[in-house]
C-alpha positions in Angstrom: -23.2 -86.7 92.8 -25.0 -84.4 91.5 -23.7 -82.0 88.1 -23.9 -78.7 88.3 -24.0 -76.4 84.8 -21.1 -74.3 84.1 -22.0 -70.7 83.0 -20.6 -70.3 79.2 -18.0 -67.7 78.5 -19.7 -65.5 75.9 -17.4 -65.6 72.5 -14.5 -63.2 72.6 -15.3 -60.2 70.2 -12.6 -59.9 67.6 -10.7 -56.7 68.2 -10.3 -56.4 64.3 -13.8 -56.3 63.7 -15.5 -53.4 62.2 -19.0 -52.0 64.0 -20.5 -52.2 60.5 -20.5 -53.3 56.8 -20.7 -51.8 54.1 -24.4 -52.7 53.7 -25.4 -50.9 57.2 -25.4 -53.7 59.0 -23.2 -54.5 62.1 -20.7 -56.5 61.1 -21.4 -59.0 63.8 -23.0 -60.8 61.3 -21.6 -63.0 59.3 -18.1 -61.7 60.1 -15.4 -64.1 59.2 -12.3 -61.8 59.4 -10.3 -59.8 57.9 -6.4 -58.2 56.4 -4.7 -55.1 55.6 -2.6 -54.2 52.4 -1.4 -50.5 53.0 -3.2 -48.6 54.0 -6.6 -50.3 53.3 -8.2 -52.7 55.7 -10.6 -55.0 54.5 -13.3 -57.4 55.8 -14.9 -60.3 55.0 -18.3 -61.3 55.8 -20.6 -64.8 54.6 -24.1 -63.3 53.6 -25.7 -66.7 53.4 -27.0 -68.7 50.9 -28.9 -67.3 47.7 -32.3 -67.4 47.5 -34.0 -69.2 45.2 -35.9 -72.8 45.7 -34.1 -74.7 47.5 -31.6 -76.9 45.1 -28.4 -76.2 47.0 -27.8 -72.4 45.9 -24.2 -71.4 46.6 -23.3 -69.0 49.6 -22.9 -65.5 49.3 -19.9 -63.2 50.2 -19.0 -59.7 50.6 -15.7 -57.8 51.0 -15.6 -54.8 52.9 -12.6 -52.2 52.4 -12.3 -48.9 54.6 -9.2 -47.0 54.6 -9.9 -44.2 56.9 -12.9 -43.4 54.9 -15.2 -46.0 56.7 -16.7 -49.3 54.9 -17.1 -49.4 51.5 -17.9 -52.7 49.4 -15.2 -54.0 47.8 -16.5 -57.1 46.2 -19.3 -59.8 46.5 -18.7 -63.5 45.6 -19.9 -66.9 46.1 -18.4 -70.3 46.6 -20.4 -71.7 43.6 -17.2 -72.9 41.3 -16.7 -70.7 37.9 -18.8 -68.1 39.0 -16.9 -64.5 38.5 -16.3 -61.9 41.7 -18.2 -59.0 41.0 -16.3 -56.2 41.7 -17.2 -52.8 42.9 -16.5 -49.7 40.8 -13.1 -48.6 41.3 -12.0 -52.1 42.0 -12.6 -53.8 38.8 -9.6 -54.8 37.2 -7.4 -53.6 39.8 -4.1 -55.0 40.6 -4.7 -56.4 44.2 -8.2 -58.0 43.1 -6.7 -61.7 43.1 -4.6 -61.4 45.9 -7.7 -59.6 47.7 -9.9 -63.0 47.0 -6.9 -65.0 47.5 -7.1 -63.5 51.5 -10.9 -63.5 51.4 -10.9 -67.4 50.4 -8.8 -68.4 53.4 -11.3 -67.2 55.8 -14.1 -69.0 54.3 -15.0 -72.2 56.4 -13.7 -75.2 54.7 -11.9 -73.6 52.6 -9.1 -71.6 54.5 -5.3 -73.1 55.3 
């Protein structure tokens, strides 16, 4: 008996999911997820690895935050152990910055609970 292909279901869009980053780009790419604290909802996306020549550079991150104002960066990041957040403007040094990479770390693959 012959088998016949079954069409794929195209991937459910997340409803949380912004239309863009921070960076102009849709945030199709490299969307992982995202959380709200107040009044601020914020989004994180994997950038891919860093370039360089090859030897296993770390992969990149970037938090979004838009709280009515649209998408604004919030932070970038990599995976690369010991290496600091670097945080955007206003957000340096702000209160919510370790619970913000707390969140942002759990949506990483292989990382998350």
């Amino acid at each position: 008996m012959a088998r016949t292909a079954t069409p794929s279901t195209p991937a459910e869009e997340p409803a949380d999911r912004p239309e863009r980053r921070s960076d102009g780009e849709p945030a199709k790419f490299g969307y992982l997820g995202g959380f709200d604290r107040g009044p601020a909802r914020f989004a994180v996306y994997e950038l891919g690895a860093g370039l360089g020549d090859g030897r296993g550079f770390p992969n990149r991150f970037l938090i979004d935050v838009d709280d009515g104002a649209g998408p604004r960066e919030c932070c970038r990041f990599t995976d690369a152990p010991g290496e600091a957040p670097v945080w955007n403007r206003a957000w340096n040094g702000d209160d919510w910055c370790a619970w913000i990479l707390e969140r942002a770390r759990a949506l990483m693959p292989g990382l998350g609970s």
